[in-house]
PDB file of N, CA, C and O in Angstrom:
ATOM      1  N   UNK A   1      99.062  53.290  48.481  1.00  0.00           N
ATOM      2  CA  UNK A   1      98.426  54.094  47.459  1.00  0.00           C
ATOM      3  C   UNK A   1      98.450  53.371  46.109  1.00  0.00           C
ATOM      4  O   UNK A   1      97.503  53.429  45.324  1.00  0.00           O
ATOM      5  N   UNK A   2      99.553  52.701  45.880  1.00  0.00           N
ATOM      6  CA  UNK A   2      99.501  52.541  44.626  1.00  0.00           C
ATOM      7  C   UNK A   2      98.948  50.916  44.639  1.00  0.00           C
ATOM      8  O   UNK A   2      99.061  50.389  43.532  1.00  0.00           O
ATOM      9  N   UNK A   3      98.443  50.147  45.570  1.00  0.00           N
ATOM     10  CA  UNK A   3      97.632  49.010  45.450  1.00  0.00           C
ATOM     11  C   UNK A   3      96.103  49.398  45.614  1.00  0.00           C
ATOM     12  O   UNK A   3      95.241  48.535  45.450  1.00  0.00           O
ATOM     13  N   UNK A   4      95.774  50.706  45.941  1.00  0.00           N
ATOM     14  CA  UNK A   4      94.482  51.217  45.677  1.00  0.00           C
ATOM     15  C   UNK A   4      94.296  51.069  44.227  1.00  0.00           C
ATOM     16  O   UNK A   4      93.505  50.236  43.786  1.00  0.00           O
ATOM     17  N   UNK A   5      95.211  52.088  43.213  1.00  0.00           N
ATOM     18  CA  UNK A   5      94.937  52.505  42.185  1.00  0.00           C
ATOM     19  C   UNK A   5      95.181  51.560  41.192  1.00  0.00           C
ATOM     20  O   UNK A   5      94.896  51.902  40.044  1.00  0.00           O
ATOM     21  N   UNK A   6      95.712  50.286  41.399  1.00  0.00           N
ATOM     22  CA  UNK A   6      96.216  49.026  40.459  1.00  0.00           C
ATOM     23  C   UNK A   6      94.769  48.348  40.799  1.00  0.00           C
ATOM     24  O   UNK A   6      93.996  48.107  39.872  1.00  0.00           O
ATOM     25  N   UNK A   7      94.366  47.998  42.366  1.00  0.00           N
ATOM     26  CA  UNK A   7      93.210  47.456  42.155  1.00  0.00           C
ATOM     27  C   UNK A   7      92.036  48.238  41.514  1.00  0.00           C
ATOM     28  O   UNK A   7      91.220  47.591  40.858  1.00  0.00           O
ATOM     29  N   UNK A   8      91.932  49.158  41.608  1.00  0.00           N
ATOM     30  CA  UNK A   8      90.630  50.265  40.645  1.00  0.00           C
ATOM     31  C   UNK A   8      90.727  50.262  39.484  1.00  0.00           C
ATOM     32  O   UNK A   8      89.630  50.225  38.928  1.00  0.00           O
ATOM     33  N   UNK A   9      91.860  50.291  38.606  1.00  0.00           N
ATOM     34  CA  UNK A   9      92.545  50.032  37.262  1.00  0.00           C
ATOM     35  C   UNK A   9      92.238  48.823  36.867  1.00  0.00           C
ATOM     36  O   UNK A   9      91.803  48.809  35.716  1.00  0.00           O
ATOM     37  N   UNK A  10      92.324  47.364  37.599  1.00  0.00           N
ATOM     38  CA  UNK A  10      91.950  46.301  37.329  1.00  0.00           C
ATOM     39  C   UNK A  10      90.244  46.172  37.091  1.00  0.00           C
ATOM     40  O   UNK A  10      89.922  45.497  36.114  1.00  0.00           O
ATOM     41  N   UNK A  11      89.399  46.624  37.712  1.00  0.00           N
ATOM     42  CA  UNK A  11      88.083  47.246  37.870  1.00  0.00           C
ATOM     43  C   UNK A  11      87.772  47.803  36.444  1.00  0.00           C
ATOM     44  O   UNK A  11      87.428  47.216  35.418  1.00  0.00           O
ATOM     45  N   UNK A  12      87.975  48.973  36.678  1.00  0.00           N
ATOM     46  CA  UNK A  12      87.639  49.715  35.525  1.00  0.00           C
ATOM     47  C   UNK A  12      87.932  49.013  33.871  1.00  0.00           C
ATOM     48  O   UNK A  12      87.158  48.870  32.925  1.00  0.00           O
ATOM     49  N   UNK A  13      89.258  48.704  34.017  1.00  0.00           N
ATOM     50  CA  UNK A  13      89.487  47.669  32.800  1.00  0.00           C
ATOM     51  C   UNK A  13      88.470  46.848  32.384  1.00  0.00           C
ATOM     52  O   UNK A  13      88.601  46.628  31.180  1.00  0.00           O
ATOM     53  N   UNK A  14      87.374  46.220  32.922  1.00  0.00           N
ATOM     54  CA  UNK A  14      87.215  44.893  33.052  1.00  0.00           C
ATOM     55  C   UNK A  14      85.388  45.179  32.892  1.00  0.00           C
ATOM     56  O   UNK A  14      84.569  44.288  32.666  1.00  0.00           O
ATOM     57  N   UNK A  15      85.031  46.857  33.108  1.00  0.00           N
ATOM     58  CA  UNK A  15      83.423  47.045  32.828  1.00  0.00           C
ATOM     59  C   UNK A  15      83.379  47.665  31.856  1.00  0.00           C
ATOM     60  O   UNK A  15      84.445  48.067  31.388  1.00  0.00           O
ATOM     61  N   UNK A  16      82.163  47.963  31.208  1.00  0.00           N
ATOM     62  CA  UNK A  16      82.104  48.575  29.915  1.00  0.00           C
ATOM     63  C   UNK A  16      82.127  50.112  30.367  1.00  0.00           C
ATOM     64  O   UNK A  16      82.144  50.681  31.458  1.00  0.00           O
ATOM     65  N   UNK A  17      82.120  50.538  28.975  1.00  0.00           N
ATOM     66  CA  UNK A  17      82.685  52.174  29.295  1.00  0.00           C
ATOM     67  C   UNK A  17      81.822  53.015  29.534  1.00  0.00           C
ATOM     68  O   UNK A  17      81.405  53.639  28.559  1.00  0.00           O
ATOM     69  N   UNK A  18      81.263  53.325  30.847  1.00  0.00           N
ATOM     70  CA  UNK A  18      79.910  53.428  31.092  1.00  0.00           C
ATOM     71  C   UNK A  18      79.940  54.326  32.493  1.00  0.00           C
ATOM     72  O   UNK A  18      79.933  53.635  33.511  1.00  0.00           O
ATOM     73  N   UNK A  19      79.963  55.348  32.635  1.00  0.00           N
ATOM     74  CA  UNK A  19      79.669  55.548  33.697  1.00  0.00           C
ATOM     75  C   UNK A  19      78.908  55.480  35.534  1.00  0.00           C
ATOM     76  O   UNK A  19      79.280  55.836  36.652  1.00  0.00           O
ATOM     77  N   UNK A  20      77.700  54.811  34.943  1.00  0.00           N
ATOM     78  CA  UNK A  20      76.929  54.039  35.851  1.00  0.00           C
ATOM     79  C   UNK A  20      78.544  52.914  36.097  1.00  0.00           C
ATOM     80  O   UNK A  20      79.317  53.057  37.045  1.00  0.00           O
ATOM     81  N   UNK A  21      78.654  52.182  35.316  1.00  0.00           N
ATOM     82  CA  UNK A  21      79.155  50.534  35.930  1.00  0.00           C
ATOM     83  C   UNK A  21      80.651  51.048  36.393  1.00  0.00           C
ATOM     84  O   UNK A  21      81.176  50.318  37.234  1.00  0.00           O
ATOM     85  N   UNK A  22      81.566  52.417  35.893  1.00  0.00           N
ATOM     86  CA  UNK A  22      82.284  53.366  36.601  1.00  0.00           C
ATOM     87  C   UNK A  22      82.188  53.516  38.452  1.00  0.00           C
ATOM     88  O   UNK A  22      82.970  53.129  39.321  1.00  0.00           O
ATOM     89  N   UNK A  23      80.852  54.258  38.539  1.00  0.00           N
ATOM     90  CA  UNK A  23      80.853  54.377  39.256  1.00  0.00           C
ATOM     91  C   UNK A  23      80.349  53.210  40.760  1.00  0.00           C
ATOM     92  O   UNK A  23      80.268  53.467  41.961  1.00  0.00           O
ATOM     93  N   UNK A  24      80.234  52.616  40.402  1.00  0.00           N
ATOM     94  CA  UNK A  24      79.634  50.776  40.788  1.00  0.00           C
ATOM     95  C   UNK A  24      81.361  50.495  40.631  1.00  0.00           C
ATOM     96  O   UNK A  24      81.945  50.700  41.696  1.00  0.00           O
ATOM     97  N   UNK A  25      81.777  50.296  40.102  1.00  0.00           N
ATOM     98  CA  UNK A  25      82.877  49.740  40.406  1.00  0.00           C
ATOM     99  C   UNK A  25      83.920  50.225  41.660  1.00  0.00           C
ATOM    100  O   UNK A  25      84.661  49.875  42.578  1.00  0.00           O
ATOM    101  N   UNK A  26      83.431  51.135  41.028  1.00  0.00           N
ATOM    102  CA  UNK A  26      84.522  52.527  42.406  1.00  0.00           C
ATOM    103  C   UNK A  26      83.570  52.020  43.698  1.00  0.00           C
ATOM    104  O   UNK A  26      84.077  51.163  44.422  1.00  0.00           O
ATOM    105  N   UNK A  27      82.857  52.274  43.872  1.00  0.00           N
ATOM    106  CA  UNK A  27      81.604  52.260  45.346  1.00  0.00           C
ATOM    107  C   UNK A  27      81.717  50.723  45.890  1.00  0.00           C
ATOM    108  O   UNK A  27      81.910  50.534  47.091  1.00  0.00           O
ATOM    109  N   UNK A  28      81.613  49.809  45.129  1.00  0.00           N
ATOM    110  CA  UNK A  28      82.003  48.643  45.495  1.00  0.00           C
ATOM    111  C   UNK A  28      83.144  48.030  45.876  1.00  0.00           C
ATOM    112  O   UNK A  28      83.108  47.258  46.835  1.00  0.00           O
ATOM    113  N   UNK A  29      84.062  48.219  45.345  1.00  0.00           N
ATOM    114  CA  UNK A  29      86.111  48.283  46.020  1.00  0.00           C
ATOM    115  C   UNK A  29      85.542  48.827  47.020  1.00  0.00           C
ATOM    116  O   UNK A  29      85.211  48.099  47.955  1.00  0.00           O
ATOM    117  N   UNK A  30      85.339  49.945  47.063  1.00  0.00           N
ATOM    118  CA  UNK A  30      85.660  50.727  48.381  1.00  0.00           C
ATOM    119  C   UNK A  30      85.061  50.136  49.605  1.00  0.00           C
ATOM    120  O   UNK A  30      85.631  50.224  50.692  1.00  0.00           O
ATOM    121  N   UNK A  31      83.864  49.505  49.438  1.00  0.00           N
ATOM    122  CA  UNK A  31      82.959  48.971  50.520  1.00  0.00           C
ATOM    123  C   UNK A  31      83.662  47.714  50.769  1.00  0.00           C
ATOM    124  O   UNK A  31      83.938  47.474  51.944  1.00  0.00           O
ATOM    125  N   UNK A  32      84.033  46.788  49.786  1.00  0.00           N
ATOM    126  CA  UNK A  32      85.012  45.380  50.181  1.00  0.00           C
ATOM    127  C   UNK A  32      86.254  45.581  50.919  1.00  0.00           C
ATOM    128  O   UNK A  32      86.992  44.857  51.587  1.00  0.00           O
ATOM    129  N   UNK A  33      86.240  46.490  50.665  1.00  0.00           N
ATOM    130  CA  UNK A  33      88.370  46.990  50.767  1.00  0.00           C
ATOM    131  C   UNK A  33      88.088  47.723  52.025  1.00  0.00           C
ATOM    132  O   UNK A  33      89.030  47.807  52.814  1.00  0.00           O
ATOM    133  N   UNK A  34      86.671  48.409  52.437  1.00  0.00           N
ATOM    134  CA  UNK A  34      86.719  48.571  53.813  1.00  0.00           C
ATOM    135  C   UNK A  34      86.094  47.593  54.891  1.00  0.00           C
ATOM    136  O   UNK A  34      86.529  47.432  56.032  1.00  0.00           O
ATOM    137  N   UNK A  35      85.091  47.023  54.375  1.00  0.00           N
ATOM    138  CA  UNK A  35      84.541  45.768  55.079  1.00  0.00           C
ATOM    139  C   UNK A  35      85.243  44.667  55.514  1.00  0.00           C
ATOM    140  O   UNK A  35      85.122  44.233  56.660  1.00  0.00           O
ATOM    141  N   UNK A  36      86.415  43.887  54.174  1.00  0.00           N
ATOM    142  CA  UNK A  36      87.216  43.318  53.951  1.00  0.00           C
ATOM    143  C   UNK A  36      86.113  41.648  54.315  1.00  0.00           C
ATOM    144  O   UNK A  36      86.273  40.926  55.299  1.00  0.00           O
ATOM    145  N   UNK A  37      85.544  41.529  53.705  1.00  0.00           N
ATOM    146  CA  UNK A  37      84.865  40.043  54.178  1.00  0.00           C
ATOM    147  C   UNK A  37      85.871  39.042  53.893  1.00  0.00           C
ATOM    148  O   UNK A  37      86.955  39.135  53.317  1.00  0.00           O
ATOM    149  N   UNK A  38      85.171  37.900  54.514  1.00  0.00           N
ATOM    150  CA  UNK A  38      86.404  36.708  54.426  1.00  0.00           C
ATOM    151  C   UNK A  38      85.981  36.218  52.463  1.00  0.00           C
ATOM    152  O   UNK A  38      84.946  36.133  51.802  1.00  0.00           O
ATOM    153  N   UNK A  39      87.615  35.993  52.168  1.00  0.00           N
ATOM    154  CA  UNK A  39      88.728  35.879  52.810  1.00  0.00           C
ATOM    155  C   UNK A  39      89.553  36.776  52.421  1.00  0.00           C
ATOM    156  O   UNK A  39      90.712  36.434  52.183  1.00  0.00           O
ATOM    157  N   UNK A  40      89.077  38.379  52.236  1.00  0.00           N
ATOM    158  CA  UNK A  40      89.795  39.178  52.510  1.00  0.00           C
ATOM    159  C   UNK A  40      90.574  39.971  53.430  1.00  0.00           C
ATOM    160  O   UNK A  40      91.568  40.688  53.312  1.00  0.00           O
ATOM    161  N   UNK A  41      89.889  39.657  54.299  1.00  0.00           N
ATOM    162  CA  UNK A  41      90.049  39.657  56.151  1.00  0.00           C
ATOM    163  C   UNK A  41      91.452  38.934  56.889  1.00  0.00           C
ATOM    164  O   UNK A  41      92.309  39.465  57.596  1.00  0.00           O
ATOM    165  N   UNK A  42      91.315  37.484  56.414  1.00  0.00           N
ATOM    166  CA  UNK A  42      92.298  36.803  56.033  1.00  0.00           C
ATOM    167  C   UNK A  42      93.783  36.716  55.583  1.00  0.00           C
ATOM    168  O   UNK A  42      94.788  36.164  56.031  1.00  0.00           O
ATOM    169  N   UNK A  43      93.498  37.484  54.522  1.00  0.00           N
ATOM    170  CA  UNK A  43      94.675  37.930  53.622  1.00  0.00           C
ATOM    171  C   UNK A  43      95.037  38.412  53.949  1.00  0.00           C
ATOM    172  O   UNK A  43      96.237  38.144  53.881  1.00  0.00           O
ATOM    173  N   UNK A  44      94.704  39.896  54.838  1.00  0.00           N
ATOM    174  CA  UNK A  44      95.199  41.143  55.355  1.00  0.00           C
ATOM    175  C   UNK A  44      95.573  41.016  56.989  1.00  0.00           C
ATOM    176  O   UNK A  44      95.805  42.030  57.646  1.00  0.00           O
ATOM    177  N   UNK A  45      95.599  40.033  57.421  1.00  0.00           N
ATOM    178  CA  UNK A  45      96.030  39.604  58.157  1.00  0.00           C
ATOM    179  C   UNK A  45      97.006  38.369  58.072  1.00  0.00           C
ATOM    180  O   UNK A  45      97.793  38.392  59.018  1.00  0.00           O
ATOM    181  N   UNK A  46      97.183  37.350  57.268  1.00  0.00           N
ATOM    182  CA  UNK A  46      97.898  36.565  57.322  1.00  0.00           C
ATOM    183  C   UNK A  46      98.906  37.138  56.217  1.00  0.00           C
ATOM    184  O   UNK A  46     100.051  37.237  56.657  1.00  0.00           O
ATOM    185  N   UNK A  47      98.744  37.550  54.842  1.00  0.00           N
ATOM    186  CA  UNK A  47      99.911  37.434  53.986  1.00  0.00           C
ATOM    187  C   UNK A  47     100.500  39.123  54.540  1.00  0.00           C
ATOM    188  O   UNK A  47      99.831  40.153  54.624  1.00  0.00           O
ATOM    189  N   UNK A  48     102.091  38.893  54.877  1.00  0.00           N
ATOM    190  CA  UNK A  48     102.329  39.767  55.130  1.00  0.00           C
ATOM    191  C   UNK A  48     103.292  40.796  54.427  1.00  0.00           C
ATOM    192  O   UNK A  48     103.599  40.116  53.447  1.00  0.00           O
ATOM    193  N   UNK A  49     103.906  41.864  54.290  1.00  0.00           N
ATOM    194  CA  UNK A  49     104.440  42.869  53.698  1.00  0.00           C
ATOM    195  C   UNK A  49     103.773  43.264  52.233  1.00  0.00           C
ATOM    196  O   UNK A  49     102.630  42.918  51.934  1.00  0.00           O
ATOM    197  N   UNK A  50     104.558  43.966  51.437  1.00  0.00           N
ATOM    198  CA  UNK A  50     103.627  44.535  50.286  1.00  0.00           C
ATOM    199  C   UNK A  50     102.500  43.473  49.587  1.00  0.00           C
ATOM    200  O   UNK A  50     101.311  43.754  49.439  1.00  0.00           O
ATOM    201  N   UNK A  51     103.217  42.032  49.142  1.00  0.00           N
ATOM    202  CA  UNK A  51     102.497  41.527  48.419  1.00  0.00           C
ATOM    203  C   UNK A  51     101.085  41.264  49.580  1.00  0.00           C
ATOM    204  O   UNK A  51     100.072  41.322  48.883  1.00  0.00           O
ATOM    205  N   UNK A  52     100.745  41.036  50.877  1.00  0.00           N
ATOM    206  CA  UNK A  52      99.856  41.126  51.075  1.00  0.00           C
ATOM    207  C   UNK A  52      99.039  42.161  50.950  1.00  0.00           C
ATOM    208  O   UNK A  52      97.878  41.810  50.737  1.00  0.00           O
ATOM    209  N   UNK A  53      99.271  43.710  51.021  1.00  0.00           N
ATOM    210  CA  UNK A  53      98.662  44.743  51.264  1.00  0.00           C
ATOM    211  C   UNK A  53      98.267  44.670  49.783  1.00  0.00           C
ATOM    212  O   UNK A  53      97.050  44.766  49.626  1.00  0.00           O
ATOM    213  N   UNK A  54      98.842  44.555  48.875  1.00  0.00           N
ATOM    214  CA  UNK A  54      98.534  44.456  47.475  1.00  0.00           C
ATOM    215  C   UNK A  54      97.437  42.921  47.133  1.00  0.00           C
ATOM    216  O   UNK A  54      96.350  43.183  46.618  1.00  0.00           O
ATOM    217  N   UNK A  55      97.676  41.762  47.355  1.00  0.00           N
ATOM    218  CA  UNK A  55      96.846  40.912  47.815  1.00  0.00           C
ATOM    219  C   UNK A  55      95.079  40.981  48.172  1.00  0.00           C
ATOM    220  O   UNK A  55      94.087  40.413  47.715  1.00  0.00           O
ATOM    221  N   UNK A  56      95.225  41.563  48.780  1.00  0.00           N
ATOM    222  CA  UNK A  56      94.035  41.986  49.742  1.00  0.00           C
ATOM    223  C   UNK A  56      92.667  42.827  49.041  1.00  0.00           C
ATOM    224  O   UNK A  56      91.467  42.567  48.953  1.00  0.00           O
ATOM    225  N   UNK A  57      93.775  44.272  48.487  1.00  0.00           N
ATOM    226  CA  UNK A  57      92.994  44.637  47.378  1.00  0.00           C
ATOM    227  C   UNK A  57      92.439  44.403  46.136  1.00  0.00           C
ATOM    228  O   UNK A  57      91.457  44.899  45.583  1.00  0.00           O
ATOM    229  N   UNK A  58      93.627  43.147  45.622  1.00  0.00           N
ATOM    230  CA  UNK A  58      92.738  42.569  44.519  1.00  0.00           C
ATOM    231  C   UNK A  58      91.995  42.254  44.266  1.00  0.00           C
ATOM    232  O   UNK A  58      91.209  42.399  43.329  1.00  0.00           O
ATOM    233  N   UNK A  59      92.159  41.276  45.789  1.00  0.00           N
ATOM    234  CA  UNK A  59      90.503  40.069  46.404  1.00  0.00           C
ATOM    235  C   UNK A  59      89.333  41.181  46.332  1.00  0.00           C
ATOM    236  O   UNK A  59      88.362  40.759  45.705  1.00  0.00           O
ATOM    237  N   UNK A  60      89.219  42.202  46.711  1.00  0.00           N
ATOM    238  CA  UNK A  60      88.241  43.310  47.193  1.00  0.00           C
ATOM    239  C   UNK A  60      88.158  44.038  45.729  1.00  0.00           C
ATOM    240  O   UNK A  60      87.297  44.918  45.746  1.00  0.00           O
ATOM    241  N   UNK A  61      88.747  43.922  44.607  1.00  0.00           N
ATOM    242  CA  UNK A  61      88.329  44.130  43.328  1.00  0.00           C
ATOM    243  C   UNK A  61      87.984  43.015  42.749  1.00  0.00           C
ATOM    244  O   UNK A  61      87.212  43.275  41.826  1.00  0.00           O
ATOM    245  N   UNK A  62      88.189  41.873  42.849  1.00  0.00           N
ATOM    246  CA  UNK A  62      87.651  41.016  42.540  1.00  0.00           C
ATOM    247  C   UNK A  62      86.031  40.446  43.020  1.00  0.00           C
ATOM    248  O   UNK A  62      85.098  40.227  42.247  1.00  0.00           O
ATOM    249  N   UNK A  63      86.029  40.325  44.164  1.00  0.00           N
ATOM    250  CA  UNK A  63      84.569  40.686  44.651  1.00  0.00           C
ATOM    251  C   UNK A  63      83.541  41.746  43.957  1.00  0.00           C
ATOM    252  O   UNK A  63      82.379  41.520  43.620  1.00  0.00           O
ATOM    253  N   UNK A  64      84.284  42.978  43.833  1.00  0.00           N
ATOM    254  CA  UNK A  64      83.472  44.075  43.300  1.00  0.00           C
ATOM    255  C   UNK A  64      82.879  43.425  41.537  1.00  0.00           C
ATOM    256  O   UNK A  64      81.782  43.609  41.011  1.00  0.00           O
ATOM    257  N   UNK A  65      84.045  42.681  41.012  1.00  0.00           N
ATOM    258  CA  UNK A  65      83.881  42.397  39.768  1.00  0.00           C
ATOM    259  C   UNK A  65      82.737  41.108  39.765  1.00  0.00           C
ATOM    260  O   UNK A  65      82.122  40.900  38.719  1.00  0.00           O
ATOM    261  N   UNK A  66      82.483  40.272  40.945  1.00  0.00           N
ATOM    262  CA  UNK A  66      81.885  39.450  40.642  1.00  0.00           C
ATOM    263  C   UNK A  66      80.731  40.009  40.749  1.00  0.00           C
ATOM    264  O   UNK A  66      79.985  39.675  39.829  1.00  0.00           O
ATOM    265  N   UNK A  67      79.926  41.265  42.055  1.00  0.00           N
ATOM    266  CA  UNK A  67      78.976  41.825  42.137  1.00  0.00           C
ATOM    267  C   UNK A  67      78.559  42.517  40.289  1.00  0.00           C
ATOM    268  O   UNK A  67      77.534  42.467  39.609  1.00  0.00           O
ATOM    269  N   UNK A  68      79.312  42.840  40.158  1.00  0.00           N
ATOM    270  CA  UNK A  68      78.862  43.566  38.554  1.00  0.00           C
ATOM    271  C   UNK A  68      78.562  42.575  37.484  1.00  0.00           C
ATOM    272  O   UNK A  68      77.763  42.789  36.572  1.00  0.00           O
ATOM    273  N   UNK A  69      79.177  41.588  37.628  1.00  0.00           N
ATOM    274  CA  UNK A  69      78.906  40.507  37.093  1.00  0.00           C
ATOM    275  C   UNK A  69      77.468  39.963  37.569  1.00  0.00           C
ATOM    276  O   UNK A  69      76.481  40.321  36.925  1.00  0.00           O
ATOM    277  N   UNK A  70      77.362  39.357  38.356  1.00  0.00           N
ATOM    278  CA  UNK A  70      75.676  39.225  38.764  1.00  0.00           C
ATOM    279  C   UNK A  70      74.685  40.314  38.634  1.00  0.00           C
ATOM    280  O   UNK A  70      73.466  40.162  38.567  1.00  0.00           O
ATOM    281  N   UNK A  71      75.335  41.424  38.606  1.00  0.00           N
ATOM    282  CA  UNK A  71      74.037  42.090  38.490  1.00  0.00           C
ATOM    283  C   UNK A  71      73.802  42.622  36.726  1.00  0.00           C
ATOM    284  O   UNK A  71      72.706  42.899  36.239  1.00  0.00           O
ATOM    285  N   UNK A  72      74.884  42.655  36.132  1.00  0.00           N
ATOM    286  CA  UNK A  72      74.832  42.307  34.567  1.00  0.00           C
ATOM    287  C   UNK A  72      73.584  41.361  33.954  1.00  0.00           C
ATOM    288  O   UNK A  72      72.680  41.837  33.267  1.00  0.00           O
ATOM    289  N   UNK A  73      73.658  40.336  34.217  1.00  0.00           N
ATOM    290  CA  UNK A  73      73.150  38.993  34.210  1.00  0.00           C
ATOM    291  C   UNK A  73      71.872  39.350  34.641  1.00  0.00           C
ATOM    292  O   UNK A  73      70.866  39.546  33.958  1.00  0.00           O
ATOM    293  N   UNK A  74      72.018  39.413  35.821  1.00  0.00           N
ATOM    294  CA  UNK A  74      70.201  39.998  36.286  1.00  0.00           C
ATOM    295  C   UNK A  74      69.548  40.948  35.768  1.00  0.00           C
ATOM    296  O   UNK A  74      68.351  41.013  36.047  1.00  0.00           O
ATOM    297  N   UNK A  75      69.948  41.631  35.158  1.00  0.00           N
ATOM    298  CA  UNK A  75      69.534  43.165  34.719  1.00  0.00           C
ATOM    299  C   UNK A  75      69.536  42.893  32.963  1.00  0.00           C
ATOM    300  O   UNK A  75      69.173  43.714  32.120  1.00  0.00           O
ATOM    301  N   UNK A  76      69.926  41.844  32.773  1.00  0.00           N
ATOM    302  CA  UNK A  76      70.580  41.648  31.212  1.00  0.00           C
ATOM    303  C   UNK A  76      70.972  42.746  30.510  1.00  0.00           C
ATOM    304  O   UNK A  76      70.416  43.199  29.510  1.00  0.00           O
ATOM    305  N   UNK A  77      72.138  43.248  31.168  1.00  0.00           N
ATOM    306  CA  UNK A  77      72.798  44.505  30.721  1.00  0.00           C
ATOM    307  C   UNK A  77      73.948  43.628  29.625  1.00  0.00           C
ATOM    308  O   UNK A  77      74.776  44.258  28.967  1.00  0.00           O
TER     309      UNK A  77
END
């Protein structure tokens, strides 16, 4: 639970204060963090005990952050 809410916190920190890019941030974790693409897939399988489970989700907020990031840029938001 609480590597959900550290990775969403890291998220939210990091977009403007905006509801749209709020809710894009939330929808996107959630789809990485359930999809888990490589090399989040990876992680959650190789690094093991908390720091992996915590690990894993970062990667999958981090992804989310790069999607918002490209689409910033594209959108020239």
């Amino acid at each position: 639970m609480i590597d959900e809410i550290t990775a969403q916190l890291l998220i939210l920190a990091a977009v403007p204060l905006n509801w749209r890019f709020y809710l894009s941030a939330f929808l996107l974790f959630r789809l990485f963090d359930i999809w888990k693409p490589f090399p989040i897939n990876w992680l959650d399988r190789s690094v093991k005990g908390g720091f992996g489970i915590m690990l894993d989700d970062v990667a999958a907020a981090l992804y989310a952050l790069i999607i918002i990031a490209i689409g910033r840029e594209a959108l020239g938001v």
